[in-house]
N, C-alpha and C positions, 0 to 999 in steps of 0.2 A: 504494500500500500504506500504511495507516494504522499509525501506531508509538506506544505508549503512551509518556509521558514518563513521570520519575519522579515527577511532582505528582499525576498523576492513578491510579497504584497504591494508593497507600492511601486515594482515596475509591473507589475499584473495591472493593478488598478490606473496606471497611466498608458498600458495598450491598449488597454479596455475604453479609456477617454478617448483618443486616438483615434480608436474604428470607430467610436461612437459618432465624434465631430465628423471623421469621414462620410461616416454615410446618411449625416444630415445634411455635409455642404453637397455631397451628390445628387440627392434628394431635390435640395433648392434649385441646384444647377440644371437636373431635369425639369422642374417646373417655369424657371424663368426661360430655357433654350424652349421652352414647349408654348409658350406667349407671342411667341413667332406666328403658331399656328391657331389661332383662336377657334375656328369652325373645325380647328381635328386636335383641339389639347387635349382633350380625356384620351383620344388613339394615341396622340404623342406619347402623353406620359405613360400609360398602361402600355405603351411598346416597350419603349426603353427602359422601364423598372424589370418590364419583364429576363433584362440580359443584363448577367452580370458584368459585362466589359462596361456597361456605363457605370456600373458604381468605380470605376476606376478612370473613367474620363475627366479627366480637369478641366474640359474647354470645351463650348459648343463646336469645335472640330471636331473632337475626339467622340461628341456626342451623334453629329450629322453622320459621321463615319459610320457610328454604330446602326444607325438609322438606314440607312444607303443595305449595310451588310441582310439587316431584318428583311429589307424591303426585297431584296433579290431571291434572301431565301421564300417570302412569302409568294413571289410569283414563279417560282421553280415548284415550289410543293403545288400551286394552282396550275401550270404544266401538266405537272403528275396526274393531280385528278381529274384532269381534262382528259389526258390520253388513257385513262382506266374507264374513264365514262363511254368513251370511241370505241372500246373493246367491247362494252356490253348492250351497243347499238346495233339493231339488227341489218341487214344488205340494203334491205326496201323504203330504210328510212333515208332517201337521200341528201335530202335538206339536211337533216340533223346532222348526218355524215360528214357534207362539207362545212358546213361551222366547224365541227370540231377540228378537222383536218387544218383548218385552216386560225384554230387558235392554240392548235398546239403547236403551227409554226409561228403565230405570231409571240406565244409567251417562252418560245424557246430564242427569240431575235430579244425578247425584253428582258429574260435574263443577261444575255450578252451585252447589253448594254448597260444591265444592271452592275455588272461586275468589273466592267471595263471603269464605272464610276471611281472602283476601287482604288486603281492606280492614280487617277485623275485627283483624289482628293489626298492620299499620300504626295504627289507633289502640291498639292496647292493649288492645281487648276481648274478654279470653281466653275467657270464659264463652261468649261467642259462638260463636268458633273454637270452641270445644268442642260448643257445638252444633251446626255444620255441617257437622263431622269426624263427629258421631255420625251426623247425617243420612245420611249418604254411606255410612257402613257400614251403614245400615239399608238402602240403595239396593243393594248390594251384597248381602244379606242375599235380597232381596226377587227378585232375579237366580239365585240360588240355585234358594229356594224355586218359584221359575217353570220352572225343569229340575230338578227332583228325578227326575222320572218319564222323564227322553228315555232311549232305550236306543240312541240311536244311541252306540256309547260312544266315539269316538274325538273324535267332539265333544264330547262331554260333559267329555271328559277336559279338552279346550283351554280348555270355558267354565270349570270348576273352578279350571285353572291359571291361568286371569285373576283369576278370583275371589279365590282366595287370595295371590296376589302384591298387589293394592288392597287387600283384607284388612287385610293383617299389613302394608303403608304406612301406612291410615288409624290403626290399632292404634299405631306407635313414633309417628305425627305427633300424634295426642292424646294421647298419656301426657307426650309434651314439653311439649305445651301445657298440660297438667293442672298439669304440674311448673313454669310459668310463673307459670298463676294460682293456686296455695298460694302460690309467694315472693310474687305481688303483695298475695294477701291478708297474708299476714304481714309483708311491708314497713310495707301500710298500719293494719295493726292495731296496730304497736309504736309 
């Protein structure tokens, strides 16, 4: 049985303060980086609390970033359920057929873009992320637009509900990034 000495109580009790302050100033940090996004703060923050690399971000960089990585994986696993939905759609439904076909290449183009943010925000180049981010939601868009017409609706309804959850990710993860590059332009314009 291990016993604490009295030496080592109050560096216990100043870890303990430590992580504690830590993961209120993360906490705050996620709420204030998530003010950015008013009409998607409750998705902001319930994303980002969700991963722990933002308890260890110190800067709406580090936070966008984590935002950007969510957001990719959340239209890769919407991929997935696309092309498992494709699988269990019969020969004769062809309409349903080509939507899907054609939004599992759209969301396999909006990962790629998603991911390519990655490198784009490791160096700094917000303008880009912003263009890759838009990308994805046009991919997303373009998914849409390719089932407007399915009447199978309970599918329809699941393609929707991906759609709009990648959506409204791509939506707070570029408004973050927009709000990245204003401060960089205005860092470097002063």
């Amino acid at each position: 049985m291990a016993t604490l000495s009295l030496h080592s109580i109050p560096s216990a009790i100043t870890l303990y303060i430590f992580i504690l302050i830590a993961s209120i100033n993360a906490d705050n940090l996620i709420e204030e980086t998530c003010k950015q996004v008013p009409d998607l703060k409750d998705l902001c923050v319930q994303t980002l609390t969700s991963d722990p690399k933002s308890k260890t971000s110190n800067d709406a960089h580090g936070l966008t970033s984590v935002a950007i990585g969510l957001t990719a994986k959340e239209a890769a696993v919407a991929g997935d359920q696309i092309t498992r939905l494709a699988e269990q759609v019969k020969a004769h439904e062809e309409e349903l057929l080509q939507c899907l076909a054609d939004c599992e290449e759209e969301y396999e183009d909006a990962v790629q873009q998603l991911e390519q943010c990655r490198v784009s925000m490791d160096e700094k180049e917000y303008h880009e992320v912003v263009m890759f981010v838009e990308a994805a939601l046009n991919d997303v868009k373009n998914c849409e637009e390719a089932c407007k017409n399915v009447e199978e609706k309970e599918k329809k309804e699941l393609i929707e509900e991906k759609n709009n959850k990648v959506r409204d990710m791509c939506n707070f993860a570029l408004a973050l990034t927009i709000g990245l590059q204003q401060h960089k332009n205005h860092v470097t314009s002063t």
